[in-house]
VEXDREN-2710 file (C-alpha; in Angstrom, 1 decimal):
% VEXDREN-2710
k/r/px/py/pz
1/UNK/-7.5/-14.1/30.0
2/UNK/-7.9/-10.9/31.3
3/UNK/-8.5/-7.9/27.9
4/UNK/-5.6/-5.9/26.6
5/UNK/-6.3/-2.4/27.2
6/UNK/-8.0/0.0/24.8
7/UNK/-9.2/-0.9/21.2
8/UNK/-6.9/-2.6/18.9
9/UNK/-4.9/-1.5/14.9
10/UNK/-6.3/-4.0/12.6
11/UNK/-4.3/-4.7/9.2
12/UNK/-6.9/-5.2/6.8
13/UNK/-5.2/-6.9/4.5
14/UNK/-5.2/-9.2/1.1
15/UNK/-4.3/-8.7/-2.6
16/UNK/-5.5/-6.3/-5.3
17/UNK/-8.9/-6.3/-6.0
18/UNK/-10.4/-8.3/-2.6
19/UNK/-12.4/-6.0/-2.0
20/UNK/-10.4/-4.9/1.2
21/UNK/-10.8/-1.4/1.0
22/UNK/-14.3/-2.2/0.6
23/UNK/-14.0/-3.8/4.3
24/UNK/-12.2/-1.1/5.5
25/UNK/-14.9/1.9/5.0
26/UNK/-17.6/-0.2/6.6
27/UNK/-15.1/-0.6/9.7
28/UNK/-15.0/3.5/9.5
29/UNK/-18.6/3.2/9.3
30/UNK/-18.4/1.4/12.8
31/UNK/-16.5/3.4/14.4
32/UNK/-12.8/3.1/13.4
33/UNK/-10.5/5.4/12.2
34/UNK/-9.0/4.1/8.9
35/UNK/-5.6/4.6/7.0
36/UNK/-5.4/4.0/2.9
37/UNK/-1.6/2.7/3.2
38/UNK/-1.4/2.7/-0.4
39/UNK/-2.2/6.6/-0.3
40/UNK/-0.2/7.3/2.4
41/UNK/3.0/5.4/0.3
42/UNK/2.2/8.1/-2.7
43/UNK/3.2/10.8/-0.3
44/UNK/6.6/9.3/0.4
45/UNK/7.3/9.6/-3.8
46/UNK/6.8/13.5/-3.7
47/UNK/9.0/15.2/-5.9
48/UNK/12.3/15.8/-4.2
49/UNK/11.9/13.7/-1.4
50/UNK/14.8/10.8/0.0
51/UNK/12.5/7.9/-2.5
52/UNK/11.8/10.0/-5.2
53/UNK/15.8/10.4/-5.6
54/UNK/16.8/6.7/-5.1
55/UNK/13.7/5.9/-7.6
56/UNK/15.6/8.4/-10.4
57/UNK/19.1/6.6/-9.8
58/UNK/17.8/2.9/-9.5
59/UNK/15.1/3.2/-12.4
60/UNK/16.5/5.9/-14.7
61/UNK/20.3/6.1/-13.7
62/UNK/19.5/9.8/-13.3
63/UNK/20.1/13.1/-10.7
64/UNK/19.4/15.7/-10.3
65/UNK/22.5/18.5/-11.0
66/UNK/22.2/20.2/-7.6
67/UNK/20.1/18.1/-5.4
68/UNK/17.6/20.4/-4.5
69/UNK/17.1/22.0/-8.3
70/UNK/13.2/21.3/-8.5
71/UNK/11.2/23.4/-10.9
72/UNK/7.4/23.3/-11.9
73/UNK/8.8/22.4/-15.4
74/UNK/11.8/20.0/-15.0
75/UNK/13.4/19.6/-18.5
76/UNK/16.3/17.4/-19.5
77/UNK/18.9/20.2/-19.0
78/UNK/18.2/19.5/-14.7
79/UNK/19.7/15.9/-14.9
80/UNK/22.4/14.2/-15.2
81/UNK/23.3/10.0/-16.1
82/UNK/25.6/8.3/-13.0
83/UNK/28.6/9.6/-14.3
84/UNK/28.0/13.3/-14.4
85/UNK/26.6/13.7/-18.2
86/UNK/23.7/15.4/-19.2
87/UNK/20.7/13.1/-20.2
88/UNK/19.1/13.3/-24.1
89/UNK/15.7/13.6/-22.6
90/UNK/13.7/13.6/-19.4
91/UNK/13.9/10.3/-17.1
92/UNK/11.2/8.1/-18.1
93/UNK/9.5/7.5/-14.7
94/UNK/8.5/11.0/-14.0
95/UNK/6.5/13.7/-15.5
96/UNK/7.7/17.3/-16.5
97/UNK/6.4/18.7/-13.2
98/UNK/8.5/15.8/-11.5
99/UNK/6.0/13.5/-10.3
100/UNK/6.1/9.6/-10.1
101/UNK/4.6/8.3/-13.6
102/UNK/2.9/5.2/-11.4
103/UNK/1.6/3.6/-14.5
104/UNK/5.1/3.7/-16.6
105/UNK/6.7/2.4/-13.0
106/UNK/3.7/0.0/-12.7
107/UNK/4.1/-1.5/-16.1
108/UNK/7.9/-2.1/-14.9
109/UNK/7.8/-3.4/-11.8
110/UNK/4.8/-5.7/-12.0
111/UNK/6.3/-7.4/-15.2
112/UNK/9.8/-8.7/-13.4
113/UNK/9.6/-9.6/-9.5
114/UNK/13.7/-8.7/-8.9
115/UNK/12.6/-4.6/-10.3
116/UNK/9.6/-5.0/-7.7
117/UNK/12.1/-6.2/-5.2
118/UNK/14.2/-3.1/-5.9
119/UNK/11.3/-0.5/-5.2
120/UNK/10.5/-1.9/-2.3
121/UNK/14.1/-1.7/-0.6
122/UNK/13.8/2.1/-0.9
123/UNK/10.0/2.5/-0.1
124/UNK/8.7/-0.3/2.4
125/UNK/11.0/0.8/5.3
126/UNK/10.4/4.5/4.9
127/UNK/6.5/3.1/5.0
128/UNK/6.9/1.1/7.9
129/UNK/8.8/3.8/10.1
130/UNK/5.7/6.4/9.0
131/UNK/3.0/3.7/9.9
132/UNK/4.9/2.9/13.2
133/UNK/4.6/6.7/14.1
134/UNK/1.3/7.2/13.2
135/UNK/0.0/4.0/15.3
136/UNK/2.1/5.8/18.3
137/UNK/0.4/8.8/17.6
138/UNK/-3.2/7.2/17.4
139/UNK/-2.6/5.2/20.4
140/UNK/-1.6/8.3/22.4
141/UNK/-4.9/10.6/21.4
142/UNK/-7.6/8.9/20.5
143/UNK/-9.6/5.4/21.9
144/UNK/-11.1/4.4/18.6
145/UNK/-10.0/1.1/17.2
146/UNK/-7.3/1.8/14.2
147/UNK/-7.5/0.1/10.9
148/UNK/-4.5/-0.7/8.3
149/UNK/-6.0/-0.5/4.6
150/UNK/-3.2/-2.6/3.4
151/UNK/-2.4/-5.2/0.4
152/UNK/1.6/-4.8/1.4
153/UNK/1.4/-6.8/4.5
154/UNK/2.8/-9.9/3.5
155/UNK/6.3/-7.9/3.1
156/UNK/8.6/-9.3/5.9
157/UNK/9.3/-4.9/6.6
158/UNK/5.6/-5.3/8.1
159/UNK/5.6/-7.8/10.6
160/UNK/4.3/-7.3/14.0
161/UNK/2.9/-4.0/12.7
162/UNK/-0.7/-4.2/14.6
163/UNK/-2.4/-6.3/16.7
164/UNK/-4.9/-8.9/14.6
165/UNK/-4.7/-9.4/10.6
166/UNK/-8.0/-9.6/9.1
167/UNK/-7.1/-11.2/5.2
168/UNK/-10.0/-10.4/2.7
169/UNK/-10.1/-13.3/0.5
170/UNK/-11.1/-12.9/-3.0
171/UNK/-10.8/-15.7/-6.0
172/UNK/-8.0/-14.8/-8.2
173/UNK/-10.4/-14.7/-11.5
174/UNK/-12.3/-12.2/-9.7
175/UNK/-9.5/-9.5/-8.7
176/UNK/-8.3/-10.1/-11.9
177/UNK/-11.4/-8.1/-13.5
178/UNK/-11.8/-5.7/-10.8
179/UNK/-8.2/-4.4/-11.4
180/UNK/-8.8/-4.4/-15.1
181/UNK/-11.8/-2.3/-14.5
182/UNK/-10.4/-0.2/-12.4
183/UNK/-6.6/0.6/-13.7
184/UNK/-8.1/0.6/-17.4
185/UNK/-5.9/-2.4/-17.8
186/UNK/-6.2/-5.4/-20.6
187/UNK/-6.8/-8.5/-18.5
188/UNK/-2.9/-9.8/-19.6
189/UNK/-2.0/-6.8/-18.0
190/UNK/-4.1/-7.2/-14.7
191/UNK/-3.7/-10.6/-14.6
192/UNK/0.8/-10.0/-14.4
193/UNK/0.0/-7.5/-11.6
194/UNK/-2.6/-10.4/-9.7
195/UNK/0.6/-13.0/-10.1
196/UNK/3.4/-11.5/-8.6
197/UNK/1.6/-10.2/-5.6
198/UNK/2.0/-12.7/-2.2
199/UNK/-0.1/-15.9/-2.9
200/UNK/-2.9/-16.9/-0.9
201/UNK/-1.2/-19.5/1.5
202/UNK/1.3/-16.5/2.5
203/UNK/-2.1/-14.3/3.8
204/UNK/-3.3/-17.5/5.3
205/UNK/-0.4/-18.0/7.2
206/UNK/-0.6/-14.3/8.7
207/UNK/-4.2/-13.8/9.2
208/UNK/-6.0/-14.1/12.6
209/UNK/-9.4/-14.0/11.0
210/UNK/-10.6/-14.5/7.4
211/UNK/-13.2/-12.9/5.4
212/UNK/-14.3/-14.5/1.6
213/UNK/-15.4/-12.2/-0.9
214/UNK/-17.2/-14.1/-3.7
215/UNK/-18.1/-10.9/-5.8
216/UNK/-21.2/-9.6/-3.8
217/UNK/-20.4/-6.0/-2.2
218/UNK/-23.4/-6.0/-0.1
219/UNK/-22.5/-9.6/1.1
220/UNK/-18.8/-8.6/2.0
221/UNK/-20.2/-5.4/3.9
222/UNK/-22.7/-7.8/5.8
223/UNK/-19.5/-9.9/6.7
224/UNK/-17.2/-7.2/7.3
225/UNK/-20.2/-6.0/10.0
226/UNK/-20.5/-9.3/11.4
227/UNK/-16.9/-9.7/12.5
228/UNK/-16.7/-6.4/13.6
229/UNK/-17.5/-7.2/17.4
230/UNK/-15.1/-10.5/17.2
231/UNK/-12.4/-8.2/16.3
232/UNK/-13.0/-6.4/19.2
233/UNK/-13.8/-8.9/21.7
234/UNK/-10.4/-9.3/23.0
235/UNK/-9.7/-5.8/24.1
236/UNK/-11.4/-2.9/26.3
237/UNK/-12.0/0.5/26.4
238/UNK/-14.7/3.0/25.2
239/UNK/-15.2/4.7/22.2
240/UNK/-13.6/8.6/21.2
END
């Protein structure tokens, strides 16, 4: 079977705490050119933008008065409730400068799998059209392989986005801890947020190759450089 032509987009995928990201920088280390998704989905919640409004009416039942009324000190005089009235106190999900209070919207969403549902019918197809444009992009000016740092995957608004899936595999006890670590979380806490992501049999499903993370960083970096040339191996071109 003759190559495909050029170097490939790889979704690095699999669910909080795998250890994917750690994957990820030692692709970069090879050679790739690597995108945090997760990052890249903080810069669709900027104050004032298309998300950040649909965030305020679906989570907080709140507007602005006049839509583009930003301030560096938002107060509760700038809003207003669905049905015109002026709200008793700032909308809970953002701070006084008007940015996204992840951990307050965090705590909601990861407790109740319909709220989740909810912000990701205003955020996951704004994210895939941006990821779309910036593969095009990629594709168009560089040759380097491009990889997906990305834990969303699963979500049906990504399929087909990419050419292989590489799932980073990682016992549940295990991510459990690192995202308590991490987020400053109690392990009830981190262990909701581990449950209602996609289960493992959903990444299987999707993945082309898999890589099993037991806890060792240096042994996951050993792995990640061992596949490295398999993930290539189907496709030509030289290196930018």
């Amino acid at each position: 079977m003759a190559k495909k032509t050029g170097f490939p987009t790889i979704i690095v995928t699999g669910g909080t705490g795998s250890g994917k990201s750690t994957v990820a920088a030692e692709f970069k280390k090879l050679g790739a050119r690597v995108v945090d998704v997760d990052r890249l989905a903080h810069r669709l919640l900027k104050p004032g933008s298309p998300a950040w409004h649909e965030i305020l009416r679906e989570f907080c039942g709140a507007k602005l008065k006049e839509k583009n009324q930003l301030s560096p000190a938002l107060t509760p005089g700038h809003f207003v409730d669905s049905s015109g009235q002026p709200l008793p106190e700032l909308p809970w999900a953002i701070t006084n400068a008007g940015a996204i209070r992840r951990d307050r919207l965090g705590a909601t969403v990861f407790s109740n799998p319909e709220v989740l549902l909810a912000l990701n019918k205003i955020t996951h197809p704004r994210l895939r059209k941006l990821l779309d444009a910036k593969i095009s992009l990629h594709r168009k000016l560089s040759a380097r392989p491009l990889v997906l740092d990305m834990a969303v995957y699963p979500e049906r608004a990504f399929r087909g986005l990419g050419d292989l899936v590489l799932w980073v595999r990682a016992p549940g006890g295990l991510r459990v801890q690192r995202l308590a670590d991490s987020k400053r979380l109690n392990l009830e806490e981190a262990s909701a947020r581990v449950r209602i992501q996609p289960k493992d049999e959903e990444y299987k499903k999707l993945a082309d190759f898999i890589l099993p993370n037991l806890g060792s960083d240096l042994d996951v970096r050993k792995g990640a450089q061992a596949l490295w040339p398999r993930l290539l191996s189907g496709f030509s071109g030289s290196g930018n």
